[in-house]
Structures are given as C-alpha cells and as structure tokens.
N, C-alpha and C positions, 0 to 999 in steps of 0.2 A: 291890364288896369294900371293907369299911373302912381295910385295913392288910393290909399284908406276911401271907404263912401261915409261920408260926413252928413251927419242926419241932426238938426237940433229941436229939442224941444218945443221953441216957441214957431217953429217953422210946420208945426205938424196940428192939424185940427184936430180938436178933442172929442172925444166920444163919448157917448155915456152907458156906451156898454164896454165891457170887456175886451180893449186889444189885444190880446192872449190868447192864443187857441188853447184855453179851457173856461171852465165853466166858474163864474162867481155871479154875486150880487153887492150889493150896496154900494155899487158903482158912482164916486161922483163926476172923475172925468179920466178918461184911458187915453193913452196915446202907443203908438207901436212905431218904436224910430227904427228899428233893422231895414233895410232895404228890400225891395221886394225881389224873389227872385233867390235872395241868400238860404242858405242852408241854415242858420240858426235866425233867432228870434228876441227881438227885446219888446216889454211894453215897461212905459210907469206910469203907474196909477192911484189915484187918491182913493179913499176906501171910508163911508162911513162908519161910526161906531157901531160894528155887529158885523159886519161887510165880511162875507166870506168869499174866499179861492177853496174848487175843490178839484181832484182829481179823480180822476176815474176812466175805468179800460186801458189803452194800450196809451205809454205817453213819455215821454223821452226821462230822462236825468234834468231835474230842473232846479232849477236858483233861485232865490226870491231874498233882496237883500231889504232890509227896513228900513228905508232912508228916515221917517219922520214916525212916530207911533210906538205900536208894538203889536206882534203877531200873537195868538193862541193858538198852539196845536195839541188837545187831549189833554188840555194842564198844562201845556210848557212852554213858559214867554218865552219868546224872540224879542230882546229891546231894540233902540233906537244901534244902527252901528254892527246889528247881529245878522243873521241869514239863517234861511230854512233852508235845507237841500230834502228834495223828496226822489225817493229815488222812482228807475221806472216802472209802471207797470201799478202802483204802490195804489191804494183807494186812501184820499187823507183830505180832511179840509183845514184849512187856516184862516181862522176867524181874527180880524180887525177890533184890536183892546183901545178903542178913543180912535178919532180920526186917524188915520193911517194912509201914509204915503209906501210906497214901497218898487222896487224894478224887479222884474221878474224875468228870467232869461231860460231858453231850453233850444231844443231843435227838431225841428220838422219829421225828420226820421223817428219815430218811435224806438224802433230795434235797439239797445246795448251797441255800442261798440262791438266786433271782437275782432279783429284787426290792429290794434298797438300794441305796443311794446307789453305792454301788462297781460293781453290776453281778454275776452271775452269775462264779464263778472260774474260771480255765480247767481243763478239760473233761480234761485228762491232765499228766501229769508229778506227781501226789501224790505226797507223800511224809511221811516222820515227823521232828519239828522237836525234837530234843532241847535245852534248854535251861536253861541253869543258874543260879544263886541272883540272877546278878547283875542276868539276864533281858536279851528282845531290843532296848527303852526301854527308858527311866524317866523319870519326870516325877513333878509335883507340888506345883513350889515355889510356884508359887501358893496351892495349896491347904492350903501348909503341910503336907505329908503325901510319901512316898516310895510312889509307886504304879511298880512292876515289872511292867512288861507282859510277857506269854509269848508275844501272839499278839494283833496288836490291828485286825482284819479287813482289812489293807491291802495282806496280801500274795497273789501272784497265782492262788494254786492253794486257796486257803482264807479264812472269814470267821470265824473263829471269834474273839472277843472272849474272851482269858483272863489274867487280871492279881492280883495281889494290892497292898493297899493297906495301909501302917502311917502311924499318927500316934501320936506321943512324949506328945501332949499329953491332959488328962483335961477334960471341960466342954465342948470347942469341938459345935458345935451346925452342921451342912450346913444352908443354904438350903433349904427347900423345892422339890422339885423332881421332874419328870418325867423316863422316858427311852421312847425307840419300841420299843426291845427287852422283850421278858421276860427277868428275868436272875434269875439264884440266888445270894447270898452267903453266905461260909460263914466263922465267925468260928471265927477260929487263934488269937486272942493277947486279953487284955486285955476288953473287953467294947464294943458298943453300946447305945446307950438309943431306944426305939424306943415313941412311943407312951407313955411315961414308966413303960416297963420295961426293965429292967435285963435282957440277954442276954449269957454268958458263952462261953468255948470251947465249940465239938460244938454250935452253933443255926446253924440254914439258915436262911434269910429266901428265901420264894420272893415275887417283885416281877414283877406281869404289865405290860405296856407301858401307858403313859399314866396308872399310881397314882401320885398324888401322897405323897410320904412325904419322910422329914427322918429323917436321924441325929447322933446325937450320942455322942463317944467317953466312954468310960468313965472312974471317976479315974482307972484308971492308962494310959487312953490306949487302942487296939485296932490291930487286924491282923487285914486278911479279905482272900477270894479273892471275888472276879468272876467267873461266865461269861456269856457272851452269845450267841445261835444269829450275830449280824451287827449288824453296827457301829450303831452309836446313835447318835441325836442329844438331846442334853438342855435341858429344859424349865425356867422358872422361873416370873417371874408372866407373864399375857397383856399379849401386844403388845410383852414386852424381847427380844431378838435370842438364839437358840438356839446350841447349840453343839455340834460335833460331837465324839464321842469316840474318837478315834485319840488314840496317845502325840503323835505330832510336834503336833496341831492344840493341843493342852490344853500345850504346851512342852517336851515332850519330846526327849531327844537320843536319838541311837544308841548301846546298848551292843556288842550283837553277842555274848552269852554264849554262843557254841554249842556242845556236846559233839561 
C-alpha cells in the first residue's frame, strides 16, 4: 500500500440505518468511512433525541466519541468533546440526550487482544468507561499538541487505544513514522496534509500497522480522533529506539474525567 486509504464524508451515501455493526435506532443518517476489507471499522452518525446504540453478545473494545449532542448511559452524560468506551463482550445502551451526532469506531474481531505488549485483559468485570471532554490523560507537550486520551490500552479489562489529538499550529510536519497497530483517524477540526493533499473535516485515514507515513497540520492547524484495536509501539528511522504509545509513557498525567 502506498499511503493511508482516504475515505470522506461527503464521498459516501447515507444510510438510514445504522452503519455499525451493532444494533440502534433513531437513526437519521449513518455513514461507515473505514475501507472495506479493513480490520477495524468507523461509522458517523446523526442520532435523534432518544436514539439509542446498544450492545449485546460477543463485540469487540469500542469507541464512540460525541462530536455534536450528548450521550446517556444509566445516568451518565457523555458531552459534546467526551467519549464512551464500552468495553467487550459488555450488554450496554447509549441513549442520544437532543439530537446527537457522534463516530463510533471498533473492530471486526470480537476476541480481546492477547497478544501485546500488556497481555490479554482480564476475562470478567467489563464494563462501560464514560468519559468526558477533559478525558482519562492527557499529554503532548512534547509534541506541541494536546492529545486527550479516552482509553489508552493500560487498563485492566480493556485494550482499546481511543484519543483525540489537537495542534494550534499550521505547517508543523510529524517525523515520519510507523506504528504496530492498524489504526483509523478521523479529522474533527482544521485539516491534515498527507502525501501533499490537503484533507479537511468528515476524512478517515485508514493506516495498516507498519505504513510508513508523516502528517502535517493544516494552516489553521487540525484536531482528530485515534483508535487502535491495542497499544502501539511507534516507529522512526531503522536502528533509533521505539516508543511506546500509552498517555503516561509519551508524558502524560492523569486527568480522571469520569461521568
């Protein structure tokens, strides 16, 4: 593969059911940008007021960030900016508080990871991690950027890698670099330059493990979402030292946003 598979928003017909492989209602329009073929999955979706997402049976580490709205799960708002992670296997609905926009991201494999670095998660006690704007990290002063982690594989019952990343700044250019995960991002704000094209809100980037690729923010800077099936390690040139992707390893402290 040359480069990222680049999927947009307005490129993809809407649906009025659920692009998701799970189960909701009060669908007003779904769209599913992942590739077909890929090992993970993204939909976004508009949500009337009442509109539920539910889970049930065997079903992977999932993500669901609230671009517009706000989620209810059992009492517990998710606002605009915040994210549900449900973990697998879990039985949980998330009901739409007002119109509600939202991206939902998981992967095809049901099964846990148990294969990385951390190991296989424990086997019971799942449950659903509601999390708010301010997220569960945050890090990034290195990298000059504010990256908000929802879920960053280190916790005991789940691997799921789920974060959003914003930089202020326009021009700045990432190292070139690998990671071991496939992972899908999803640009909210601002633009990336990829390959020396210009990608704005509503574009996926599906990225399989070990593509070498480089971005660079837009003028006015960008704001995107991450997910990961389990924790990454990241790549630069051959034979410089790698680096793992947890909040705390990359400097992160603890927030603790929880609903």
């Amino acid at each position: 593969m040359a480069g990222p598979v680049v999927t947009h928003l307005d490129a993809v017909t809407a649906a009025g059911t659920y692009a998701a492989p799970r189960a909701a209602d009060g669908v007003v329009r779904s769209r599913r940008l992942s590739p077909d073929g890929y090992p993970l999955w993204m939909a976004v979706t508009e949500f009337r007021d009442g509109g539920a997402i539910r889970w049930e049976g065997a079903h992977s580490d999932d993500g669901v960030y609230v671009l517009a709205g706000a989620l209810d799960v059992d009492g517990h708002r998710c606002p605009t900016g915040g994210a549900v992670v449900v973990e697998s296997g879990v039985t949980a609905v998330a009901r739409a508080s007002g119109p509600t926009t939202v991206v939902h991201c998981g992967a095809f494999d049901p099964s846990p990871p148990a294969d990385g670095l951390y190991g296989a998660p424990a086997a019971g006690g799942h449950t659903v991690h509601v999390v708010g704007d301010g997220g569960w990290y945050r890090s990034g002063n290195r990298e000059r950027v504010v990256a908000t982690w929802f879920a960053d594989s280190t916790c005991p019952r789940c691997r799921i890698s789920f974060f959003h990343v914003w930089r202020g700044e326009g021009g700045v250019r990432d190292r070139s670099h690998t990671h071991t995960q496939d992972e899908l991002i999803y640009v909210v704000g601002g633009s990336v330059v990829v390959g020396g094209v210009e990608h704005g809100p509503g574009t996926c980037l599906a990225i399989p493990a070990g593509l070498r690729y480089s971005l660079t923010s837009g003028p006015d800077g960008n704001a995107f979402l991450n997910y990961r099936r389990d924790v990454s390690v990241q790549g630069y040139a051959p034979g410089e030292p790698t680096e793992l992707e947890s909040a705390l390893a990359r400097g992160g402290v603890l927030v603790g946003d929880f609903r």
